[in-house]
SETI-82935 format. One record per residue (C-alpha): residue number from 1; residue in one letter; y, z, x. Coordinates in steps of 0.5 Angstrom, whole numbers. Example, Ala and Ser with C-alpha at 12.3 -4.5 7.8 and 13.67 -1.06 7.14 Angstrom:
BEGIN
+-----+------+-------+-------+-------+
! pos ! code !     y !     z !     x !
+-----+------+-------+-------+-------+
!   1 !    A !    -9 !    16 !    25 !
!   2 !    S !    -2 !    14 !    27 !
+-----+------+-------+-------+-------+
***
This chain:
BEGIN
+-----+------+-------+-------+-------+
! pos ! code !     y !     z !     x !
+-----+------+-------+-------+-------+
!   1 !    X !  -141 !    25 !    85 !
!   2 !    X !  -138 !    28 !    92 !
!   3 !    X !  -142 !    22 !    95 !
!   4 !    X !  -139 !    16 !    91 !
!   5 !    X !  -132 !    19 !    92 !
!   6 !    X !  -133 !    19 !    98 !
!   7 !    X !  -136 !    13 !   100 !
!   8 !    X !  -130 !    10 !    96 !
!   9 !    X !  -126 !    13 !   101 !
!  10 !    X !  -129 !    11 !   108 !
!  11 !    X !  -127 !     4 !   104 !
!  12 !    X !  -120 !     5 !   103 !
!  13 !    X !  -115 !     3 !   110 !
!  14 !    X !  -115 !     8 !   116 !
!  15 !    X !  -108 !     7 !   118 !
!  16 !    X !  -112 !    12 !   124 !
!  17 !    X !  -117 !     7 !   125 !
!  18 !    X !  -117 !     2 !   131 !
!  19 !    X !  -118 !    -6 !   129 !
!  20 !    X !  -124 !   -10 !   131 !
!  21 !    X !  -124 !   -13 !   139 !
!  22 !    X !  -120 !   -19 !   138 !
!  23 !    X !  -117 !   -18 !   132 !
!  24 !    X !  -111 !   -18 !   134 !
!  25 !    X !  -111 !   -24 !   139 !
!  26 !    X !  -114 !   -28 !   132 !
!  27 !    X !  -109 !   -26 !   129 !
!  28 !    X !  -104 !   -28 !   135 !
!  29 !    X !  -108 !   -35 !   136 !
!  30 !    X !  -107 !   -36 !   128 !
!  31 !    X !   -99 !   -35 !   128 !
!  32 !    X !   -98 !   -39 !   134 !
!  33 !    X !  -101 !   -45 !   130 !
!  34 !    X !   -98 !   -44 !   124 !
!  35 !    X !   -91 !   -44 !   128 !
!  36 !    X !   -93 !   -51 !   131 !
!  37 !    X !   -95 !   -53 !   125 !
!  38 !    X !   -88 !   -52 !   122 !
!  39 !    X !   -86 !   -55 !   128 !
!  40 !    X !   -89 !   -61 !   127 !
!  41 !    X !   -87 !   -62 !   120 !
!  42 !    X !   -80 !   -61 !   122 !
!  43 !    X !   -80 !   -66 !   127 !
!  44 !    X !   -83 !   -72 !   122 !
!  45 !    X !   -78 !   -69 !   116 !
!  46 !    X !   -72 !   -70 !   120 !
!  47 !    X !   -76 !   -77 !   123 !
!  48 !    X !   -76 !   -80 !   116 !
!  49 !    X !   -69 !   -78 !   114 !
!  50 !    X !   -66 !   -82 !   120 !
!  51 !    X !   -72 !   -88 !   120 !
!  52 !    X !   -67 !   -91 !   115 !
!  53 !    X !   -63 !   -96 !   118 !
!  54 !    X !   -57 !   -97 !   114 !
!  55 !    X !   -55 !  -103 !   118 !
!  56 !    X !   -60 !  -107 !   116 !
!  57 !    X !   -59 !  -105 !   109 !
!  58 !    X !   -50 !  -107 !   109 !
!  59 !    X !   -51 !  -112 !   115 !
!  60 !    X !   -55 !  -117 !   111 !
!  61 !    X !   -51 !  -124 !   112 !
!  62 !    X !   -46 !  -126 !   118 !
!  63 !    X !   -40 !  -124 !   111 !
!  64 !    X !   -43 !  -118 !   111 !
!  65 !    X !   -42 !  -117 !   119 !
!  66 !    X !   -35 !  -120 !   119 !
!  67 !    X !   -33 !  -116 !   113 !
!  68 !    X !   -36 !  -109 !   116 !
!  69 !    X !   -36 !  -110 !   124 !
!  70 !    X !   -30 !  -116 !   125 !
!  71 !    X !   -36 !  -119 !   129 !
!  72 !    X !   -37 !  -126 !   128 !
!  73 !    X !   -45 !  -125 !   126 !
!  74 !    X !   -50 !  -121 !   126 !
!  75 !    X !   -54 !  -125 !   132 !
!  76 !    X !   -46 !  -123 !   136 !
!  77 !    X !   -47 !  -116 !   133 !
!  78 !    X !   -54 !  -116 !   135 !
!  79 !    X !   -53 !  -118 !   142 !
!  80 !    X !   -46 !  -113 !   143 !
!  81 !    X !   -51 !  -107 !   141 !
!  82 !    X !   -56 !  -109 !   146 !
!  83 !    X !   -52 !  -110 !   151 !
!  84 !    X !   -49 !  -102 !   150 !
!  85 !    X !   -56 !   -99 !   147 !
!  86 !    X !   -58 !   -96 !   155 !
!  87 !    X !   -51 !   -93 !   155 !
!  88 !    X !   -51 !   -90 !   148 !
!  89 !    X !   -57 !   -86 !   148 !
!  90 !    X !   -54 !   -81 !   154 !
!  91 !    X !   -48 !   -80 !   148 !
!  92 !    X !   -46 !   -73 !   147 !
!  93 !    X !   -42 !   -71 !   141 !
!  94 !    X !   -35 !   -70 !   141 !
!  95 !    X !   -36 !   -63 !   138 !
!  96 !    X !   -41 !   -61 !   144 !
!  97 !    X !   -37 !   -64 !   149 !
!  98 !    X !   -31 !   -60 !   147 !
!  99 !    X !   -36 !   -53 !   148 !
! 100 !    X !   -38 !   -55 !   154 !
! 101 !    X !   -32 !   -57 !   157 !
! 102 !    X !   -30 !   -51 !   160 !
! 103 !    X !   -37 !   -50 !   164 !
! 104 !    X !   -39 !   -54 !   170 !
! 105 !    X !   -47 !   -54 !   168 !
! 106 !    X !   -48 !   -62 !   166 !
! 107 !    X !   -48 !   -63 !   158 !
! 108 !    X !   -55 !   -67 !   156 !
! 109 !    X !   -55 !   -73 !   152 !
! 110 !    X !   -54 !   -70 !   143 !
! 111 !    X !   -62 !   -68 !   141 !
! 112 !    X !   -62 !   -69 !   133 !
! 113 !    X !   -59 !   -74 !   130 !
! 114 !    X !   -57 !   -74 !   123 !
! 115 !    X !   -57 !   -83 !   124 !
! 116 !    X !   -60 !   -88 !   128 !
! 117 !    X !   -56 !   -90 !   134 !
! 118 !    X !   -55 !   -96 !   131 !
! 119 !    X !   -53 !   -94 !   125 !
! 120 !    X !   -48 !   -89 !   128 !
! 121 !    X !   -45 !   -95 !   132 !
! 122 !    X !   -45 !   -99 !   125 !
! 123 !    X !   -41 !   -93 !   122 !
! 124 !    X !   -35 !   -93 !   127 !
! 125 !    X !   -35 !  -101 !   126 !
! 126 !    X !   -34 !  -100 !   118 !
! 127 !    X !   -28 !   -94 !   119 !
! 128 !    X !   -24 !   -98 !   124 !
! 129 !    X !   -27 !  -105 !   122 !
! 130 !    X !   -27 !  -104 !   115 !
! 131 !    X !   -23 !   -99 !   114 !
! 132 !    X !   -27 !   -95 !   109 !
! 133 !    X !   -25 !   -88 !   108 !
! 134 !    X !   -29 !   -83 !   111 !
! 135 !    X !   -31 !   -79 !   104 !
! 136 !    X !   -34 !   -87 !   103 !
! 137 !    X !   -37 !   -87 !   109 !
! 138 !    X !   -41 !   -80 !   108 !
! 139 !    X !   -43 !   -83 !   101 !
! 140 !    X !   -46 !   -90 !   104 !
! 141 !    X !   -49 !   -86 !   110 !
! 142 !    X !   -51 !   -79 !   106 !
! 143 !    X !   -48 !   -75 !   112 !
! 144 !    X !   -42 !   -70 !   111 !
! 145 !    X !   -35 !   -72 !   112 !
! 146 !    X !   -35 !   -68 !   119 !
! 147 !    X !   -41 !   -72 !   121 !
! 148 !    X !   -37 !   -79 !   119 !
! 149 !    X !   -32 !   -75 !   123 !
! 150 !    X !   -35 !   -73 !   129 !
! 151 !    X !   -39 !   -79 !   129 !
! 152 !    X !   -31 !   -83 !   129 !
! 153 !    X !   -29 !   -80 !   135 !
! 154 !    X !   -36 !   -79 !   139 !
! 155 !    X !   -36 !   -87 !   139 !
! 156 !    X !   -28 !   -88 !   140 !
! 157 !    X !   -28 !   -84 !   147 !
! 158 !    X !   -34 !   -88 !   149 !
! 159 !    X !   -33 !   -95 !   147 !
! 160 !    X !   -26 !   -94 !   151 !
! 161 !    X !   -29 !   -91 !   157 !
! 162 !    X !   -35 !   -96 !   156 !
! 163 !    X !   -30 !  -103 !   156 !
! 164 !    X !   -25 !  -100 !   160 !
! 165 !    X !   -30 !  -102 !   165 !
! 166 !    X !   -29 !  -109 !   164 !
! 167 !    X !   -25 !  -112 !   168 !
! 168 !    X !   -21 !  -117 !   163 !
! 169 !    X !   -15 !  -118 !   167 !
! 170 !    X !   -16 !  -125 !   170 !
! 171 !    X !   -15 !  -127 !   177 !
! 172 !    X !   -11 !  -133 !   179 !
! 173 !    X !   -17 !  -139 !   179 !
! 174 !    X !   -20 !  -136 !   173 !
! 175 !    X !   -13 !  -137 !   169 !
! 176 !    X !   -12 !  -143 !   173 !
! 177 !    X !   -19 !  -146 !   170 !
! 178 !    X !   -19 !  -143 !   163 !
! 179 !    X !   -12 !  -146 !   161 !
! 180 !    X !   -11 !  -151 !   155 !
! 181 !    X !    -8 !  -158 !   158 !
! 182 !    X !    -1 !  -156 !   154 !
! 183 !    X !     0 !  -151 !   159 !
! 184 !    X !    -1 !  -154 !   164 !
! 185 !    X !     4 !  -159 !   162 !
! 186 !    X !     9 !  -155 !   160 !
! 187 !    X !     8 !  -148 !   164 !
! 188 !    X !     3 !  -149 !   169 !
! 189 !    X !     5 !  -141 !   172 !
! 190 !    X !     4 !  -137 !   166 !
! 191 !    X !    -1 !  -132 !   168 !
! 192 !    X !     0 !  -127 !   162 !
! 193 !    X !     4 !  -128 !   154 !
! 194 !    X !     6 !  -121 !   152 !
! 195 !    X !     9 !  -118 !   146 !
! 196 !    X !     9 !  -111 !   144 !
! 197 !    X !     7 !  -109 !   136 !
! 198 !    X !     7 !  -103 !   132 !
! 199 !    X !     2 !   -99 !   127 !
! 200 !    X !     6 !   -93 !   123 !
! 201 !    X !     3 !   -87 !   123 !
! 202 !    X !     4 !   -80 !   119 !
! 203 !    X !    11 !   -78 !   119 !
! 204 !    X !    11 !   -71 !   122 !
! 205 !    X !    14 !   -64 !   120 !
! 206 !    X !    18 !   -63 !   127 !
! 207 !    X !    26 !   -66 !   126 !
! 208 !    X !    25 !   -68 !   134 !
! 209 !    X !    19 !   -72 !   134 !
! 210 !    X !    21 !   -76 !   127 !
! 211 !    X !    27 !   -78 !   131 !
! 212 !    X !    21 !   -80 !   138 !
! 213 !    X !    17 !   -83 !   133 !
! 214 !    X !    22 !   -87 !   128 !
! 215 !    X !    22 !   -95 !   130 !
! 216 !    X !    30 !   -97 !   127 !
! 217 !    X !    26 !  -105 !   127 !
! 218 !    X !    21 !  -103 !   122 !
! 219 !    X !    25 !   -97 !   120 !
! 220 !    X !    20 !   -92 !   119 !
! 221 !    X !    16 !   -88 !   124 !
! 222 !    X !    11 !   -92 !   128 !
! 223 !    X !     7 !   -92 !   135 !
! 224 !    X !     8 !   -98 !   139 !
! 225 !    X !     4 !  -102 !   145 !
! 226 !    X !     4 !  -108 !   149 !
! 227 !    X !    -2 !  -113 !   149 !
! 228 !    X !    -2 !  -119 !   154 !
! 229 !    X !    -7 !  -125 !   154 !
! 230 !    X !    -9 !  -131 !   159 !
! 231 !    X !    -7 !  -138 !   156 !
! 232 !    X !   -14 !  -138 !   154 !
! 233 !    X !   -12 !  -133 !   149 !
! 234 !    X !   -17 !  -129 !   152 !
! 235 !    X !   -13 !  -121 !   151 !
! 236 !    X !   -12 !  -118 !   159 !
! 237 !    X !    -8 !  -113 !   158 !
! 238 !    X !    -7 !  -107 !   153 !
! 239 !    X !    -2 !  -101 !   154 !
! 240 !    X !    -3 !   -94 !   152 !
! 241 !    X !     1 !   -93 !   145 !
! 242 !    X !     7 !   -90 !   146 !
! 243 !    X !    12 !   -86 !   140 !
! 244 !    X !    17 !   -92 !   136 !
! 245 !    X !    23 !   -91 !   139 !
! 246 !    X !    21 !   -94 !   145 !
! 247 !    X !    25 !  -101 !   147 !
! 248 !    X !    20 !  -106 !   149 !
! 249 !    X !    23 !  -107 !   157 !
! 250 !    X !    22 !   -99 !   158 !
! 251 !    X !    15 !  -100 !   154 !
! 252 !    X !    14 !  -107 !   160 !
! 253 !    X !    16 !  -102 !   165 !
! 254 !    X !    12 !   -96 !   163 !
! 255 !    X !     6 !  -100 !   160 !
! 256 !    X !     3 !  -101 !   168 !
! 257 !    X !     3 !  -110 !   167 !
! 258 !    X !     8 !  -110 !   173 !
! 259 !    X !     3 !  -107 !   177 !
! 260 !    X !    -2 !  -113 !   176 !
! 261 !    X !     3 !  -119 !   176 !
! 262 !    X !     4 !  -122 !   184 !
! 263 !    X !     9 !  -127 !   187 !
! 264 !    X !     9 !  -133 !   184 !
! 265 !    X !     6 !  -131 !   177 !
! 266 !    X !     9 !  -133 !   171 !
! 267 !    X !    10 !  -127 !   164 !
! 268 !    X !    11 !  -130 !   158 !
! 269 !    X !    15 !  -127 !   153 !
! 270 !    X !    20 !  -127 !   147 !
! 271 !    X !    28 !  -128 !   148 !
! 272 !    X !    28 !  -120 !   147 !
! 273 !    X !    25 !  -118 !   153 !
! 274 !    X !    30 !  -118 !   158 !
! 275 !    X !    26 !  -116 !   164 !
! 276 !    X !    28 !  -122 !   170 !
! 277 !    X !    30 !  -117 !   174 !
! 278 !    X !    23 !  -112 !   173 !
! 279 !    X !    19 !  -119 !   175 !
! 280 !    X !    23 !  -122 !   180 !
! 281 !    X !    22 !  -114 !   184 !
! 282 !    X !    15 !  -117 !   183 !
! 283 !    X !    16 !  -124 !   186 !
! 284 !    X !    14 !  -126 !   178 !
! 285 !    X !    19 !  -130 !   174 !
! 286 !    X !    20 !  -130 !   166 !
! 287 !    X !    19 !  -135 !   161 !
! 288 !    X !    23 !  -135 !   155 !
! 289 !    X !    26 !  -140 !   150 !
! 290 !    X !    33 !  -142 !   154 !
! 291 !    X !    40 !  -139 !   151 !
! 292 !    X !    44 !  -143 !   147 !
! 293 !    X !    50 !  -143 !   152 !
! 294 !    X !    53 !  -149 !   148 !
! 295 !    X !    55 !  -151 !   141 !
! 296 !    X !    47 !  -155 !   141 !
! 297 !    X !    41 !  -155 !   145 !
! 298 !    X !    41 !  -161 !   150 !
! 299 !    X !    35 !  -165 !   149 !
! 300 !    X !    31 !  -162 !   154 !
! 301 !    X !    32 !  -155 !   152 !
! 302 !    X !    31 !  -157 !   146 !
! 303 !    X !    23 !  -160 !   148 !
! 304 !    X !    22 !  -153 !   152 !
! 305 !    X !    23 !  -148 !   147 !
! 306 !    X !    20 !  -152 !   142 !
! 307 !    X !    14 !  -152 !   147 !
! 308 !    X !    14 !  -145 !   149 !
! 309 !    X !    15 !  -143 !   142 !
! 310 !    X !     8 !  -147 !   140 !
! 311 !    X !     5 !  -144 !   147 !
! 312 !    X !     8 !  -136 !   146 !
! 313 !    X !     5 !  -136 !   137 !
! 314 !    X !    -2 !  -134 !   141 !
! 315 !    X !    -1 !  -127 !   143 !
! 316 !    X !     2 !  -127 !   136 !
! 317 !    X !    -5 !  -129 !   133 !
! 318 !    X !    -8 !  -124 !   138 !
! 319 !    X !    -4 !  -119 !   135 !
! 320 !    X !    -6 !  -121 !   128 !
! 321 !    X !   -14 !  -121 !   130 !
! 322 !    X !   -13 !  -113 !   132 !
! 323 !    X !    -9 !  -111 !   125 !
! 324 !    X !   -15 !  -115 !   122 !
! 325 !    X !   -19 !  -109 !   124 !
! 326 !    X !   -16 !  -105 !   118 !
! 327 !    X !   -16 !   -98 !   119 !
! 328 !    X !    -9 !  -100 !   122 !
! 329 !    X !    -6 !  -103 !   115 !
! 330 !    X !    -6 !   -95 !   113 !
! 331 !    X !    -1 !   -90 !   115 !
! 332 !    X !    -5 !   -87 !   121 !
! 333 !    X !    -6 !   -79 !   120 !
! 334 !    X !    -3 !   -74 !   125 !
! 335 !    X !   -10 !   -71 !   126 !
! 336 !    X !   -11 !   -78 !   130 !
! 337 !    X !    -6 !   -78 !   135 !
! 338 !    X !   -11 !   -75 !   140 !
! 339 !    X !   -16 !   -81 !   139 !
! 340 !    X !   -11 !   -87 !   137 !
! 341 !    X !   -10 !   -89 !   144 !
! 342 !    X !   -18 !   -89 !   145 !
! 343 !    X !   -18 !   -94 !   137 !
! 344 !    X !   -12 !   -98 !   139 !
! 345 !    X !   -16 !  -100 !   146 !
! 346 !    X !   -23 !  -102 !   144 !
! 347 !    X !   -20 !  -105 !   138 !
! 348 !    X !   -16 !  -110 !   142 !
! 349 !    X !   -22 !  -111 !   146 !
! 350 !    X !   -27 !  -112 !   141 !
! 351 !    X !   -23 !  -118 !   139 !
! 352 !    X !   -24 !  -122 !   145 !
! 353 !    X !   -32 !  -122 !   143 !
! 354 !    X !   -30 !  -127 !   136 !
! 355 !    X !   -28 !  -133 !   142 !
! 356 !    X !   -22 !  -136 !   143 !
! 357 !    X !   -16 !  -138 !   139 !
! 358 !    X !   -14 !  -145 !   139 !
! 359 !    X !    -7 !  -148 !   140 !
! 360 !    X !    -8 !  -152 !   133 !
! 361 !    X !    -7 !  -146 !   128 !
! 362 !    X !   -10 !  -140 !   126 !
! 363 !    X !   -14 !  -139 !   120 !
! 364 !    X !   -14 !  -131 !   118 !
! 365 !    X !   -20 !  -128 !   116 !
! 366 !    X !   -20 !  -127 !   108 !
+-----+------+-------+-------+-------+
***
């Protein structure tokens, strides 16, 4: 009985006991493999989260474009998003670059991805396009609010440092050569049509910026920027925003357009820009409807404002195209404010990729 009792023993584990040569590198090799293994899984698993490609799921017709992004189709669609693919994939998320703004190391491009590019740049189209809420957004692309968010944000700073390269202030000769015969018939000097617009805005907490932001012609609290375009409808300029109770000759004075404009050049305008004397300082001349100094218009005055009123509703239309992009038909949050500047620009430069107007009419999208 001691000699079985005792060979039971030797069986049990001797903690005093050293293991077999290279049991312990095995059991090294074996984990490392199976740590790989989690690896690789890991990688197809967040691979096949993002292979949905939800632009092809939304984007079906040229209406479903028009609806979600405001471009005309999907082939326009297509060809804007190959044309920024390069420079989109060296994206960093708004998030990361916020981290690692106070360092000088070089920031890599955002690594995982809940979205495919594409997806990420159809979802900022349908916020700022559409107007679709953000919780919607999360919905329909299966991310969380603060993804749709980051997202928003990420691709409003890039598309307006990517289209703020373009250079949409036309030349002289390329104005001349793009211009509809009405002008030339009737103001063959204009250079640029401006008029200045408004969005509303959250109404804030704080009496001294109520007063900065409230707009006494839209009589609520609003901001306020100038746009430009050529003849040819094409937008060539747009101001940063600015609080509503700015008057619209300190927002043309402010904005950078007199800078632009040269001798000789003509800026058309409505009869409340009284901005003769900022113009001839620059060697421009300002085109309005003329005063009425008498009891009625003399037959020539009345041909000219008529003429110039045809010719001034396109920046008006121009400016409906970008309050077409309906994140602005609500009350913009304050949380914005940091990134409306960004918004408001590339949605005004966005519009010159849906063509030229014409001087018949214009029929807005439904």
């Amino acid at each position: 009985m001691e000699e079985v009792a005792a060979s039971v023993v030797m069986k049990e584990h001797d903690y005093g006991s050293a293991p077999k040569p290279g049991a312990l590198d095995a059991a090294a090799a074996r984990i490392q493999q199976l740590e790989d293994q989690v690896k690789e899984l890991t990688t197809e698993l967040s691979q096949l989260k993002v292979g949905r490609v939800h632009f092809n799921r939304f984007g079906v017709s040229d209406k479903d474009i028009l609806f979600y992004t405001r471009f005309t189709s999907r082939d326009v669609f297509c060809a804007f998003w190959e044309a920024i693919q390069p420079s989109a994939s060296m994206v960093v998320y708004w998030s990361k670059a916020q981290k690692k703004g106070q360092t000088v190391a070089p920031i890599s491009p955002s690594p995982t991805r809940r979205l495919q590019l594409v997806d990420e740049f159809f979802l900022f189209c349908c916020r700022v396009a559409a107007g679709l809420q953000e919780k919607v957004l999360a919905d329909m692309f299966q991310v969380s609010v603060s993804t749709v968010s980051r997202v928003v944000i990420t691709w409003a700073n890039y598309l307006y440092l990517l289209l703020g390269t373009l250079p949409i202030w036309m030349s002289k000769q390329q104005v001349k050569d793009t211009m509809p015969s009405k002008f030339v018939q009737y103001c063959p000097d204009v250079r640029v049509i401006i008029d200045c617009t408004e969005v509303r805005c959250q109404n804030p907490s704080s009496l001294t910026l109520q007063s900065e932001v409230f707009s006494s012609y839209k009589n609520t609290t609003t901001f306020k920027g100038l746009i430009g375009i050529a003849p040819c409808s094409a937008v060539t300029f747009v101001s940063s925003l600015f609080t509503g109770s700015i008057s619209d000759v300190q927002l043309t004075e402010r904005s950078g357009l007199l800078d632009l404009l040269e001798p000789g050049d003509g800026c058309m305008a409505d009869k409340g820009f009284t901005i003769t004397k900022l113009l001839a300082d620059r060697g421009a001349t300002l085109i309005i409807p003329p005063f009425k100094m008498t009891a009625q218009f003399t037959k020539e005055d009345a041909l000219k404002t008529q003429a110039i009123a045809r010719l001034r509703i396109l920046v008006e239309r121009a400016i409906r195209r970008v309050k077409e992009y309906r994140i602005w038909e609500h009350t913009l949050p304050l949380t914005l404010s940091g990134t409306v500047n960004q918004l408001w620009t590339v949605c005004c430069v966005m519009t010159n990729f849906q063509g030229p107007l014409d001087l018949k009419g214009y029929i807005p999208v439904e």
